[in-house]
C-alpha positions in Angstrom: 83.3 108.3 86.6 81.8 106.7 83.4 79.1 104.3 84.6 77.4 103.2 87.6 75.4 100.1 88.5 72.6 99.7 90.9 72.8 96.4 92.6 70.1 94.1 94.3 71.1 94.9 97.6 70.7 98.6 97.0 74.3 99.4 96.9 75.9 101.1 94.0 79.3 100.5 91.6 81.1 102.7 90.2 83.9 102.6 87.0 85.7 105.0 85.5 89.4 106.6 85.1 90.0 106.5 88.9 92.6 104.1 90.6 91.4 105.3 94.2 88.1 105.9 96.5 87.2 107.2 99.3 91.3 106.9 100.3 91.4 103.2 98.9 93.0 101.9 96.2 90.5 100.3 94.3 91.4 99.5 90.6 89.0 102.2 88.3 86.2 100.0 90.3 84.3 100.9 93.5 82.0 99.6 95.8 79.5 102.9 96.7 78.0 101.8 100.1 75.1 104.7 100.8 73.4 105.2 104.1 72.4 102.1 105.7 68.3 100.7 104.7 66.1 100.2 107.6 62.9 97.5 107.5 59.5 99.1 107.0 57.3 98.0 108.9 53.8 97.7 108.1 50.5 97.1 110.1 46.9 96.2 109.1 44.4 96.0 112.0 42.0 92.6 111.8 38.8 91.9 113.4 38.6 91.5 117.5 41.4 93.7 118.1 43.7 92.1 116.1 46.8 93.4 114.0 49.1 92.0 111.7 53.0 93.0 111.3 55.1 92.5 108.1 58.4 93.0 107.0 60.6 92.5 105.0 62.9 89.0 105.0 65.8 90.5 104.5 65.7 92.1 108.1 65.7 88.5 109.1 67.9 89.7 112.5 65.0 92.7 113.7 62.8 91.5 116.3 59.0 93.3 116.6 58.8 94.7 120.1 56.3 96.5 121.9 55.8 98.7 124.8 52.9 101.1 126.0 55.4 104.5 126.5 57.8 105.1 123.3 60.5 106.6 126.2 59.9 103.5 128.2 63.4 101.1 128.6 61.1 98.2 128.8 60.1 97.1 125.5 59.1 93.2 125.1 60.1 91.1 122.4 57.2 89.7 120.2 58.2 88.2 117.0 60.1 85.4 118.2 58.5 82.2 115.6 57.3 85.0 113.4 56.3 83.3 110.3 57.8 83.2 106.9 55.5 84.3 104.1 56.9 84.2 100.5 59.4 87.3 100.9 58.2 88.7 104.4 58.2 88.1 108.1 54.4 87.6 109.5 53.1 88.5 112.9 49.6 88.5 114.2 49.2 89.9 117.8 46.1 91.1 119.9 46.8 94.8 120.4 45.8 95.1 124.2 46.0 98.8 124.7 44.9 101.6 121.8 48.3 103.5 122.9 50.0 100.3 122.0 53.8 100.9 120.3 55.6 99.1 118.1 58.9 98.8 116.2 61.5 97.3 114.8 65.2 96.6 116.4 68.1 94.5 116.4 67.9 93.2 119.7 
């Protein structure tokens, strides 16, 4: 290998004296995908038991759900009409329950 390249996306490209990777012929050029990236998600509580959600626009296909028991099988979708703000996903929900859980999941 003589040089790599960090891309945008996060994935990596290799070049060098090599005509295959990973058991593909790829032409002293290759494609380095790494371990997939998952959205953070972030939280900041507002007045009257409020709470924001963001994340990122690029996980445009997650959904926010919530549930009350992280075993429970019934978590609700919330983020459907989350808005778009500059680069990030924006949801404001009233947190009804201080045992309240949250995340993020392709539904």
């Amino acid at each position: 290998m003589l040089t790599l390249a960090l891309q945008g996306d996060g994935e990596v490209v290799a070049g060098g004296l090599f005509g295959s990777y990973d058991g593909l012929s790829v032409g002293q050029i290759a494609r380095i995908h790494g371990d997939a990236i998952y959205p953070t998600l972030q939280v900041l509580p507002l007045a009257s038991g409020l709470a924001r959600f963001s994340w990122p626009g690029w996980a445009a296909r997650y959904a926010l759900q919530t549930t009350l028991s992280p075993v429970s099988p019934d978590w609700q979708t919330l983020s459907n009409g989350a808005d778009w703000v500059g680069d990030h996903f924006l949801w404001t929900q009233q947190t009804r329950n201080p045992s309240q859980f949250y995340r993020l999941t392709v539904p």
